[in-house]
N, C-alpha and C positions, 0 to 999 in steps of 0.2 A: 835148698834151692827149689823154688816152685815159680811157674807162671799165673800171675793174674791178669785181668781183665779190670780195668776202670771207667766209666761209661758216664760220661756227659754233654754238653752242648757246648757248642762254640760259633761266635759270628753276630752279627746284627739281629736284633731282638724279633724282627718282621720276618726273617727270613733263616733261624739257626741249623747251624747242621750236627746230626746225631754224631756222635763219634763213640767211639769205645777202644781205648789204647790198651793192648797185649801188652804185660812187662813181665821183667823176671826179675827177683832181688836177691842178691846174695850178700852176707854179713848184717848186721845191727844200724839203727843208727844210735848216734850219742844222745847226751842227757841234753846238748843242745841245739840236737837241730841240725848238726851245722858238719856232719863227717859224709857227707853226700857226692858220689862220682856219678855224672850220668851221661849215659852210654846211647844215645840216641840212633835210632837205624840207619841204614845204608838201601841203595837201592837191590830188591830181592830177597833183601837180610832177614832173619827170624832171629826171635830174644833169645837164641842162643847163640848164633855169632859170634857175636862178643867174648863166647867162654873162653879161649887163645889166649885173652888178655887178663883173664881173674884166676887167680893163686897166688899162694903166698910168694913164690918165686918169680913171678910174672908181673906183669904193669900194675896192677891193683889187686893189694890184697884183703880177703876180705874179713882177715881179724882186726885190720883196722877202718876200713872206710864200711857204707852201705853202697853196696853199688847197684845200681838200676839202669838196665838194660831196655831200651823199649820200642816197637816196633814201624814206622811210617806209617800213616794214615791211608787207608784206603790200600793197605799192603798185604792183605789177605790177612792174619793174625789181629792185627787194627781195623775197623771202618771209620770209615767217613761217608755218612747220608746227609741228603737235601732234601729239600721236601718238594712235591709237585711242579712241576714245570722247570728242574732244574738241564741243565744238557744230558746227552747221552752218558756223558760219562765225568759227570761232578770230579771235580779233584782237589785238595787240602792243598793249600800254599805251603813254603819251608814255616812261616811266621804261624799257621794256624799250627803246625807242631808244636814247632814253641811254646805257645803258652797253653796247647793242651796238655804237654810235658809239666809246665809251672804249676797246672790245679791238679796234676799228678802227684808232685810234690808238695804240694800244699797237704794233700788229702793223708800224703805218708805223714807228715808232723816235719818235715824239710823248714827247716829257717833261712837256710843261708845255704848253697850250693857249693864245695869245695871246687869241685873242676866238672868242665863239661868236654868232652874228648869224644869224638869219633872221625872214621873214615868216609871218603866219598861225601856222601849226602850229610851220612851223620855228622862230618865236619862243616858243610855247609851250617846246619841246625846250630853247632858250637858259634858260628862265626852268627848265627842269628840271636841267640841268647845274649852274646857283648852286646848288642843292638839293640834287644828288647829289653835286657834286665839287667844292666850294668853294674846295678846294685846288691845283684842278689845273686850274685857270681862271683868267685874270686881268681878262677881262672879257667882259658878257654886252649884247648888244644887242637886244631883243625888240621887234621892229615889227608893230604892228596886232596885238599878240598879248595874253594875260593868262597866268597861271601858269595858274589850273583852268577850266576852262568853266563857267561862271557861268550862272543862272536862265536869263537871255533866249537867252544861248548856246545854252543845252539846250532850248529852245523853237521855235527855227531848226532845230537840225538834226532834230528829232526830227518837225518837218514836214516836210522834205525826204526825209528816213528812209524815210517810210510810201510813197513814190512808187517805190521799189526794190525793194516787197516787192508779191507777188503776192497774191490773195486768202486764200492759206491762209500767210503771214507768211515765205515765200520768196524768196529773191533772184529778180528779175526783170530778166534781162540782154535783152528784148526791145529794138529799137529807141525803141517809144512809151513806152516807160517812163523809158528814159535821156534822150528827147528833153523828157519833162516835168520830168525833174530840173532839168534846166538850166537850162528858161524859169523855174522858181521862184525857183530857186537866182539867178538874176540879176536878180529884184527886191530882194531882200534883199542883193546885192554891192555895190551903191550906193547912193547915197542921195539923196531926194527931190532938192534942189538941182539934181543931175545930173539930171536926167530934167525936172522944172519950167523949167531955166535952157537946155534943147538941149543939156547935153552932150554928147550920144554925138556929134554932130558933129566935134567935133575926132579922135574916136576912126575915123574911116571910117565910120560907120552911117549910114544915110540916113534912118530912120526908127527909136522906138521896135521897132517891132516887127522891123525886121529886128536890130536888136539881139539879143533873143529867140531869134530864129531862129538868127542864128550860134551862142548859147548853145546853143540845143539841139543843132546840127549837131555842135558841139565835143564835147556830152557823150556825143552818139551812139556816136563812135567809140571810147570808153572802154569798157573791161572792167568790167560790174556791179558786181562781185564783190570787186573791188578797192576801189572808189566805198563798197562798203557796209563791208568790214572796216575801211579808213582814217577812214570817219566812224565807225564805235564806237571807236576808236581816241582822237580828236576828243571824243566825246559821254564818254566815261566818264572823261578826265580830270577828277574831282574834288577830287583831295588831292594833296597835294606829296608826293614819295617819304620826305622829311624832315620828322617833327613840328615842329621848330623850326630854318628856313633858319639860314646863317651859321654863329655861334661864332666861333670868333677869327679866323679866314680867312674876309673877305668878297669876292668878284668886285669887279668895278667895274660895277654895273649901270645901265644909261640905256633903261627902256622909251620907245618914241614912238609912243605911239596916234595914230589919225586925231581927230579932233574929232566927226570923222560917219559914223562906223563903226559899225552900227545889233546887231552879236553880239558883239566883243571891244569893248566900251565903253572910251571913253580915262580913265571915272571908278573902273572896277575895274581899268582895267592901271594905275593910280595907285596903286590902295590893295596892288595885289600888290606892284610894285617897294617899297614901303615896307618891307613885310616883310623883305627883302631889304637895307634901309638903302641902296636903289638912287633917283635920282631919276628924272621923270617929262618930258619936252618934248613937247607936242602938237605934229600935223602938222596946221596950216589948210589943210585940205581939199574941195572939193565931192566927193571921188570917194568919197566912203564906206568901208570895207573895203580898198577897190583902190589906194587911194594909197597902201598901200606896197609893192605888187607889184614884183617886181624890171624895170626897163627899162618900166613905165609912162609918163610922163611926166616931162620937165627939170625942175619947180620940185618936186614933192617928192621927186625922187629927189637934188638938190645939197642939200636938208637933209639925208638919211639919208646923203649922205658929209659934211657937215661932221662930223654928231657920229661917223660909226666911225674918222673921221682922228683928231679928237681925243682918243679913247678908246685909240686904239692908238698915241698920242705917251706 
């Protein structure tokens, strides 16, 4: 298990922007190409993340699949540059993922992608691959995710948003500023339930607020700057790279929303997988958002491997 670095351009020839995708690969691939799990990041996420979900006893093992793991762009492990006269704070679409993900895979010797599976964002990117590569997928598993960032979506972040900007609309990499992100940002991660019922007990918190406080502590030590690119990142997926998903190659798609996920609603990650001719299984949840975090908790992470077993049989 090692992390690489793969570094090229992407965008319109007049105007490209430098990228360079952090990943981490664990297992072989085959003699064809074609045993490939990709694991695309989450908002915050580092290429190890993911690891919850690789071993032999866990979602993907890697005596049989190549699994690759790999970072958001402009996600501190990843960039993403522009060149001269770009905004303050350039940022990579879900779709420029994508296909810096595809000449990722291209460059590993990938022919044919087995499944493309993550949380949060990185299920966003899954639901962006049906769309970009219909053909060169064979199945897409999007948890706690929707294809575009929906009303309430864009209403979450764009409050959180305001707490990283400074008085005059500036990134604010100060401490108090990241530590406020966080306490926000993790009312809205969970849901009512959890907080009403003592959840965070079972998580080590001893109180609501120290809850809070570890959030903030967490978000402290993050790079602004990163926080703010990744969420316009996040905030501006509105459309699918593709007017009309499918056509005669479709993925094998299976979103699983939470039930009580208060930004990626499991009633819009329904109606996107439809698009898609994908179906829909809710995750009965209290944790809100977080039950599908990779290595959260036993009962919903033994649903997210039945169904990527059955997907990948």
């Amino acid at each position: 298990m090692q992390m690489y670095a793969f570094a090229g351009t992407i965008g319109p020839a007049k105007s490209p922007a430098q990228i360079s995708i952090a990943y981490e690969t664990q297992g072989a691939l085959d003699a064809a190409g074609s045993n490939c799990v990709l694991l695309p990041g989450y908002y915050t996420s580092t290429c190890a993340s993911y690891r919850p979900w690789i071993g032999p006893n866990s979602l993907f093992d890697p005596e049989r699949w190549l699994i690759v793991s790999c970072g958001l762009l402009g996600g501190g492990e990843s960039t993403f540059e522009t060149d001269e006269g770009a905004p303050p704070a350039p940022y990579a679409t879900v779709d420029d993922n994508v296909r810096a993900q595809q000449a990722l895979l291209a460059h590993l010797g990938v022919t044919q992608v087995r499944m493309v599976a993550g949380w949060s964002m990185g299920g966003m990117q899954a639901f962006g691959w049906a769309a970009r590569y219909p053909e060169r997928v064979r199945a897409c598993l999007p948890i706690c995710a929707t294809a575009t960032c929906h009303p309430v979506n864009q209403v979450f972040l764009r409050s959180v948003k305001c707490l990283l900007e400074d008085e005059t609309g500036n990134i604010d990499d100060s401490a108090s500023a990241k530590r406020r992100f966080g306490r926000v940002y993790a009312t809205w991660a969970f849901n009512d339930d959890f907080f009403a019922q003592g959840g965070w007990h079972a998580f080590g918190y001893g109180s609501t607020n120290e809850l809070l406080e570890r959030w903030a502590g967490d978000h402290e030590a993050m790079d602004a700057r990163s926080m703010y690119r990744t969420l316009l990142t996040w905030l501006n997926c509105t459309e699918l790279p593709i007017a009309t998903p499918g056509g005669s190659v479709r993925p094998r798609l299976l979103a699983l929303p939470s039930t009580t996920d208060r930004y990626f609603r499991a009633s819009d990650a329904e109606a996107d997988a439809a698009l898609f001719g994908g179906q829909t299984v809710p995750i009965e949840s209290d944790l809100g958002h977080i039950a599908g975090r990779p290595g959260v908790r036993p009962k919903e992470t033994a649903l997210i491997a039945r169904f990527a077993h059955l997907l990948l049989e």
